[in-house]
N, C-alpha and C positions, 0 to 999 in steps of 0.2 A: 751639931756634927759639921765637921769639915769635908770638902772633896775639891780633887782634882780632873777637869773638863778636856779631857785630850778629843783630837779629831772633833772641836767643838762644833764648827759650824757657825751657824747661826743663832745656838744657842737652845737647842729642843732640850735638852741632861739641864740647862742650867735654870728653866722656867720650874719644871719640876721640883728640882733639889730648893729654889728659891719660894716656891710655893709652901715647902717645907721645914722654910727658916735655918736651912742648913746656908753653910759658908763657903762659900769657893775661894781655894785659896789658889790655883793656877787653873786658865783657860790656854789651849795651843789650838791653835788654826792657822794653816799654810795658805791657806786662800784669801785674796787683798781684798774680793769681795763678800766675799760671807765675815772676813775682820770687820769690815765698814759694818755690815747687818749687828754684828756683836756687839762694837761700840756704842752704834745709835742708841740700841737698848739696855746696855748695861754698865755705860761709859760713866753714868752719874755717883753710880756707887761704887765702882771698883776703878783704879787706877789702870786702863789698859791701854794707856799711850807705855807703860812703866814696860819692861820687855821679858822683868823674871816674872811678871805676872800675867801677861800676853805674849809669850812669845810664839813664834813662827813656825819653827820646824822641831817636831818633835826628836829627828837622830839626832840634834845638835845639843837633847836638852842632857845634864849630868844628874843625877838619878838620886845622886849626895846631897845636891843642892835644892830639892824641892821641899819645900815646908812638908810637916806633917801633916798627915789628913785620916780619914777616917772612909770613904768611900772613894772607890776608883771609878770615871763613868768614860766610857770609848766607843765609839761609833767607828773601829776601825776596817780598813779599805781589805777587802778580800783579797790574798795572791798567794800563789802554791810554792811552797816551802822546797827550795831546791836541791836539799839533802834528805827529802822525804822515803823512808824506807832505813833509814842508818839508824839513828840513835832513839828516832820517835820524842825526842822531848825536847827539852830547851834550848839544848845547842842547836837542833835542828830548824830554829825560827831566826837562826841570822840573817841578816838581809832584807827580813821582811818588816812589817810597819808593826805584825804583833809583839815581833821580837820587843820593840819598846815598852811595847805594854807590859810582858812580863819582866822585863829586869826592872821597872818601876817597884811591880809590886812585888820584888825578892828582894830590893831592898827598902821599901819602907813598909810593906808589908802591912798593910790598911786592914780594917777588919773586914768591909764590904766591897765587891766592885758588882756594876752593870756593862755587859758587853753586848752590843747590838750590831745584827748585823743582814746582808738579804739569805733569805732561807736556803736558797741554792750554798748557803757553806756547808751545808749539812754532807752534802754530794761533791762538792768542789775535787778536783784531781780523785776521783776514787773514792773520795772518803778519808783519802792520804790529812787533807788538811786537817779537818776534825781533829782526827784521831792525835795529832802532833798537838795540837790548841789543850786538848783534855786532857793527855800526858803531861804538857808542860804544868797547867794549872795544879793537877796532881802534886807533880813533882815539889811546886812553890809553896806547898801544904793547907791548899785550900778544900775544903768541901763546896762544892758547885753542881748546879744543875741546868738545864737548859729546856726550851720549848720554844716551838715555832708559834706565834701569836697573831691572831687576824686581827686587824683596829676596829672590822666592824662586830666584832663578840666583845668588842669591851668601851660601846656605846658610841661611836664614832660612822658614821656610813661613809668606810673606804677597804677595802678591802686590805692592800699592803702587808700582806705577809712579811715577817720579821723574825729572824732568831734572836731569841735573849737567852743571855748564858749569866744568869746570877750564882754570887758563891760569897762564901765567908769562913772565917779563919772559925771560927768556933760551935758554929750553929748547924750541926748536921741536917734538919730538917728543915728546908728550905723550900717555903709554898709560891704556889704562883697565884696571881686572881684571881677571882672567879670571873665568869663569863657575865656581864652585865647586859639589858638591852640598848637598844637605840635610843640615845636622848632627842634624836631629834634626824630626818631621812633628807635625802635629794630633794623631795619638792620643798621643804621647807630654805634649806640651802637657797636654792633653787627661785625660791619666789613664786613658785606657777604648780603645774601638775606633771611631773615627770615619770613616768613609768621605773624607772630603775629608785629602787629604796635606796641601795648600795653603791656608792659612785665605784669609778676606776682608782686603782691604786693611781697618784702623783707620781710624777717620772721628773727626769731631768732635762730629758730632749725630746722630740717627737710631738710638740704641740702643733697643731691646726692640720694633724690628720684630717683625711678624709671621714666622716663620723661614720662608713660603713667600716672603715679601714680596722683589722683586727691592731693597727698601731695606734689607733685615736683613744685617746682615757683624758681628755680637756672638751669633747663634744659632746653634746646631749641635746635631746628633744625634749621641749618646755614647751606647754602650751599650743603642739604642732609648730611650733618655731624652732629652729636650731640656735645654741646657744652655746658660746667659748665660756668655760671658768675664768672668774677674773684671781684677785689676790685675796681679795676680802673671802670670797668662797670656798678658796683655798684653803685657807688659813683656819676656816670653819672645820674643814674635814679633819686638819691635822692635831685638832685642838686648842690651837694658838689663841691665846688671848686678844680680843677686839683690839689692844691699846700695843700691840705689837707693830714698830714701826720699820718700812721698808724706806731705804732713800738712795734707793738703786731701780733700776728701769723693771717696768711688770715684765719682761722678759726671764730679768735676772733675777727676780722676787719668786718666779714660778718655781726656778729653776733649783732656787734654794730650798724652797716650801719640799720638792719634791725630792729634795737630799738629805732630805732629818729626820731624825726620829719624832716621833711624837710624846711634846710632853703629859699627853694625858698616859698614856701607858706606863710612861716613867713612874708618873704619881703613881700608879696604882702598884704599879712592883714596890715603890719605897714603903706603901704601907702594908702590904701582902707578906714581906720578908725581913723589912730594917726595923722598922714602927713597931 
């Protein structure tokens, strides 16, 4: 199977889909440095100096011109639909970053997509957002469903609650995972004896809180020591593969780690509903 990687990142949609021998035939990332992260890892096999196959900004991209594909995957950015209340459906998503998302798949029209997103969209402006995202989908003739998904119910010790919104053109009955245990907890992460099984979700900012600080999710007590995550243990939480390379500062490695999705969940939806 084919897919296209918008709002890529760093690449969490493409380890997944790649684990799964599926083909990415477009990656989009406006970020110069989550591009670099993307390249480092995935520059050997795919052409993404090429610009129709990395390009930058998803409004500039023409909707005619993307290869075909078979799975949509989007990690796209929350924002409240400004004509929310009028039509409730497609037109009402101008302006925003989903809007791309659906005139993609109205007109090439994929059999599957993944949409992920933080579980507050559920609530977003009233519930106005939602309700305009599941009209639109409707509308574009997809069957679709959603759930909010915790990484540590599906073997991972981080909490990061997540909405995923999967759907498909043909398959009405569309399952989600089952709930798996911990493969493995904080003190193992960890190296020592930690009392917390379940780390803090990753963030993007707010690291070297104070560790009583209800902002701190990078501090922990190991051993009666206090202890900062680094990248490598980061990278544990989120599922990331050991041989995944950063060559940007652990600042900005955190900061990406804490902007992705995780591809083990990915995996698990592709074989829970496509497989």
């Amino acid at each position: 199977m084919k897919y296209i990687d918008l709002f890529s990142g760093i690449g969490g949609f493409h380890l997944a889909m790649e684990k799964n021998n599926f083909e990415m035939v477009m990656a989009c990332e406006k970020n110069e440095k989550a591009r670099q992260t993307y390249k480092e890892n995935f520059g050997e096999k795919y052409d993404l100096e090429n610009e129709t196959i990395f390009p930058k900004d998803v409004t500039l991209l023409n909707e005619k011109d993307i290869p075909d594909f078979d799975i949509l995957c989007a990690g796209f950015p929350c924002q409240a639909f400004s004509r929310a209340g009028k039509q409730k459906g497609f037109e009402d998503t101008r302006g925003t970053l989903f809007f791309d998302v659906a005139r993609i798949l109205k007109e090439k029209q994929p059999e599957y997509f993944i949409l992920e997103n933080v579980s507050n969209l559920l609530n977003h402006d009233n519930g106005k957002t939602f309700e305009i995202i599941s009209n639109t989908l409707s509308e574009l003739g997809y069957f679709f469903d959603f759930k909010v998904i915790k990484l540590s119910d599906h073997g991972l010790p981080q909490y990061r609650p997540r909405i995923y919104i999967i759907g498909s053109k043909s398959k009405k009955e569309l399952n989600f995972p089952n709930k798996i245990d911990l493969k493995y907890n904080m003190s193992n992460i960890l190296e020592g004896e930690c009392k917390r099984e379940i780390g803090f979700t990753l963030r993007v900012g707010g690291r070297h809180s104070p560790i009583n600080d209800r902002h701190n999710w990078d501090g922990y007590i190991v051993d009666n020591k206090e202890v900062r995550l680094n990248t490598e243990q980061a990278k544990k939480m989120q599922g990331f593969p050991e041989y995944f390379k950063f060559k940007v500062s652990e600042n900005q490695a955190m900061k990406q780690l804490g902007n992705s999705v995780s591809p083990e969940i990915v995996d698990q939806l592709i074989k829970s509903f496509i497989i």
